[in-house]
Biotite code that builds the C-alpha atoms (Angstrom):
import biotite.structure as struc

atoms = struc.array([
    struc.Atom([21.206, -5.865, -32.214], chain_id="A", res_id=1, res_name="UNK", atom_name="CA", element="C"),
    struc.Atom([17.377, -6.882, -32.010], chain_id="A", res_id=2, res_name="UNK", atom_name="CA", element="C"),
    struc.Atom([18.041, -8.720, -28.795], chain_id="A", res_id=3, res_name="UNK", atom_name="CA", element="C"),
    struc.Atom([19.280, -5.790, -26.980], chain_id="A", res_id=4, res_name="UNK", atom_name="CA", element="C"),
    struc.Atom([16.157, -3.713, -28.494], chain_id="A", res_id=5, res_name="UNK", atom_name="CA", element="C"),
    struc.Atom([13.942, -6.506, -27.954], chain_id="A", res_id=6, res_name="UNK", atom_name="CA", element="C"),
    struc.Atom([15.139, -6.730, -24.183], chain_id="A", res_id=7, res_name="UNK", atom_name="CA", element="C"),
    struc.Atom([14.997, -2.728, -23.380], chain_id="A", res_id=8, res_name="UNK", atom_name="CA", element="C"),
    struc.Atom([11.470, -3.275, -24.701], chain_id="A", res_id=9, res_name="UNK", atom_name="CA", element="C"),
    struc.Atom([10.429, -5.404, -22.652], chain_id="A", res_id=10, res_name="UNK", atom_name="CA", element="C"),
    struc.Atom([11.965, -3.810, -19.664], chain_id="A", res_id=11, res_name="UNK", atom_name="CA", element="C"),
    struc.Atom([10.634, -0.573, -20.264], chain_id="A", res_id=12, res_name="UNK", atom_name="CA", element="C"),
    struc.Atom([6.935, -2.421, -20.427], chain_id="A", res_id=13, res_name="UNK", atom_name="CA", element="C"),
    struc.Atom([7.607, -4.438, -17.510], chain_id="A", res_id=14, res_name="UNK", atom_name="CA", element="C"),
    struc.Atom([8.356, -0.800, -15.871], chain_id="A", res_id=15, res_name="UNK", atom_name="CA", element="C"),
    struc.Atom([5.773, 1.142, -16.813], chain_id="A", res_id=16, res_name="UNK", atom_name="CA", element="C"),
    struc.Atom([3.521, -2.153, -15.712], chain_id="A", res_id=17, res_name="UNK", atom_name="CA", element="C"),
    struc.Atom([4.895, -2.426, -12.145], chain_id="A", res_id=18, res_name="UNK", atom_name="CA", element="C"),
    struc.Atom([4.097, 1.603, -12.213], chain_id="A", res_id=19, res_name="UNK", atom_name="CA", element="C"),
    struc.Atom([0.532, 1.271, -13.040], chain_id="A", res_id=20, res_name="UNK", atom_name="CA", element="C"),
    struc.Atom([0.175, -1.727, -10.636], chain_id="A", res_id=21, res_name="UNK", atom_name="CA", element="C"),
    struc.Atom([1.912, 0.134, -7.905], chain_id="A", res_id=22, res_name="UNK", atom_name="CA", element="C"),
    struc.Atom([-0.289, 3.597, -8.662], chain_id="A", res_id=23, res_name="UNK", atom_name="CA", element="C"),
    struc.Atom([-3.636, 1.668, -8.377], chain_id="A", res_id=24, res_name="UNK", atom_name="CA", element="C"),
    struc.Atom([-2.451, -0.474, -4.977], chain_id="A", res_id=25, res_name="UNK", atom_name="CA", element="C"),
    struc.Atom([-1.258, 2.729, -3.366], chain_id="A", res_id=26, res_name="UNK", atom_name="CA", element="C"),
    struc.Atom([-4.567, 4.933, -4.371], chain_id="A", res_id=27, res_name="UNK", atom_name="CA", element="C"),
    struc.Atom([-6.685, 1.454, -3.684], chain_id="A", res_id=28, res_name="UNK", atom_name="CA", element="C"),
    struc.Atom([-5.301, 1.552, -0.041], chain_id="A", res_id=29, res_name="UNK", atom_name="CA", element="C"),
    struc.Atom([-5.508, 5.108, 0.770], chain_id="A", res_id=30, res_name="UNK", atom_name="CA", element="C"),
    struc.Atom([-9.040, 4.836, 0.167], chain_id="A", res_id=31, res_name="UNK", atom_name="CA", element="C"),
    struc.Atom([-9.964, 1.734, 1.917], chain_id="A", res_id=32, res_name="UNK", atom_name="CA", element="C"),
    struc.Atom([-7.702, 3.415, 5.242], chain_id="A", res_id=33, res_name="UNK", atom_name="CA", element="C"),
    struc.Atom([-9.959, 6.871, 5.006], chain_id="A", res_id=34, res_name="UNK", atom_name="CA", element="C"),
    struc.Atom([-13.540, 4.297, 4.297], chain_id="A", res_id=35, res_name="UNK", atom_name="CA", element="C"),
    struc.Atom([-12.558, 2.584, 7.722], chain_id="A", res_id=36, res_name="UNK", atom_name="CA", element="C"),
    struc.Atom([-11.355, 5.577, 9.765], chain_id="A", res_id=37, res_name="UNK", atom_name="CA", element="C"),
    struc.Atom([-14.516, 6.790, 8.968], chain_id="A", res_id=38, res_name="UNK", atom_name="CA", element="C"),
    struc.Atom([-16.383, 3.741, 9.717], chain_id="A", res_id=39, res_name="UNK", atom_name="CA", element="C"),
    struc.Atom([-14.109, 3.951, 13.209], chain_id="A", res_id=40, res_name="UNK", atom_name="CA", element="C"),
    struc.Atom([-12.932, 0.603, 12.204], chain_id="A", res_id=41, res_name="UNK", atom_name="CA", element="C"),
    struc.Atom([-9.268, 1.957, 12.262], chain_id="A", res_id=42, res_name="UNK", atom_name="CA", element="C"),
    struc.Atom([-7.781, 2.386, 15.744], chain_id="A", res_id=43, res_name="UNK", atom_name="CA", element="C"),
    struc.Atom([-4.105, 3.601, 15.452], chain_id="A", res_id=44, res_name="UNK", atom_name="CA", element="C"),
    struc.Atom([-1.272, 4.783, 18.438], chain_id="A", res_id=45, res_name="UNK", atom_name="CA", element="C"),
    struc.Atom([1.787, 6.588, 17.631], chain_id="A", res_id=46, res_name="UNK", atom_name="CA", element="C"),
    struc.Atom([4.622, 5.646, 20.529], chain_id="A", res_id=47, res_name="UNK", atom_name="CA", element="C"),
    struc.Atom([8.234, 5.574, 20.136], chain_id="A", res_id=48, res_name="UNK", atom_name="CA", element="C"),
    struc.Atom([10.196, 2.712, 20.234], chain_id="A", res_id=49, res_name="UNK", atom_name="CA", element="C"),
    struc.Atom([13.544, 1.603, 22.019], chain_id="A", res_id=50, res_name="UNK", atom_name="CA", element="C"),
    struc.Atom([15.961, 3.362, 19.633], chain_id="A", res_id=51, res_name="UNK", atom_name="CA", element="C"),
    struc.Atom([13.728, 6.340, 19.562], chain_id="A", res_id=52, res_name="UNK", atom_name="CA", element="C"),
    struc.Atom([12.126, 5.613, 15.968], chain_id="A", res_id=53, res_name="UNK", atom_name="CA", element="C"),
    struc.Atom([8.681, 6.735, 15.683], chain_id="A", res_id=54, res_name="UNK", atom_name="CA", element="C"),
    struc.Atom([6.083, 4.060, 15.197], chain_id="A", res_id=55, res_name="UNK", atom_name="CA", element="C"),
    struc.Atom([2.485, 3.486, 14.795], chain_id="A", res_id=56, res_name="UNK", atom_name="CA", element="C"),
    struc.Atom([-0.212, 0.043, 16.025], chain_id="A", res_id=57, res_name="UNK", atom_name="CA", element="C"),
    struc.Atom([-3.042, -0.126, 13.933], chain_id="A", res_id=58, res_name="UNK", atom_name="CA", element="C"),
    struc.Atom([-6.297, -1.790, 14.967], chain_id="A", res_id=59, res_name="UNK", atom_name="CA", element="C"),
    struc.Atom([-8.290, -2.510, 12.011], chain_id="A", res_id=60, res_name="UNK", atom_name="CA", element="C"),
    struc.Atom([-11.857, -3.982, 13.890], chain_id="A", res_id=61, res_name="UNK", atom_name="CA", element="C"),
    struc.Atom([-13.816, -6.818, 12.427], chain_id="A", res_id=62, res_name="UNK", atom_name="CA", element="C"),
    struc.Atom([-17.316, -5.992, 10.797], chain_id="A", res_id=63, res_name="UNK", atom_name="CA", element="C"),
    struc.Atom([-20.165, -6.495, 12.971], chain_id="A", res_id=64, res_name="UNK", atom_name="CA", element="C"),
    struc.Atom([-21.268, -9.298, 10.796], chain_id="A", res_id=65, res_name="UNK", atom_name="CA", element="C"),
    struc.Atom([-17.702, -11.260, 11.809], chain_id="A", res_id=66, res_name="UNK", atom_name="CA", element="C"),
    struc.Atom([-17.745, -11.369, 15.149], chain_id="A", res_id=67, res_name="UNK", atom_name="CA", element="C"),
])
């Protein structure tokens, strides 16, 4: 019995962990895309592809300093 408890334990930290991670990625990336919009670093198109799906090219240009 304290292996099954032991193991939903450690599941349910190794959930809320991969939550937490995923949270602070997502809000970490939404950020840095609005910083280089701004910046007009970020160059996207929207076009749709052969079957009809909608997709989107993104241009993300170097910093001055790296060219």
């Amino acid at each position: 019995m304290e292996y099954i408890g032991l193991s939903i334990g450690l599941i349910l930290l190794g959930a809320v962990a991969i939550y937490f991670t995923h949270k602070q990625a997502y809000e970490k990336g939404i950020t840095t895309a609005v910083l280089l919009h701004r910046n007009g670093r970020l160059k996207y198109k929207d076009y749709l592809d052969d079957d009809g799906e909608k997709m989107v090219d993104i241009d993300i240009s170097p910093i001055d300093d790296e060219e």
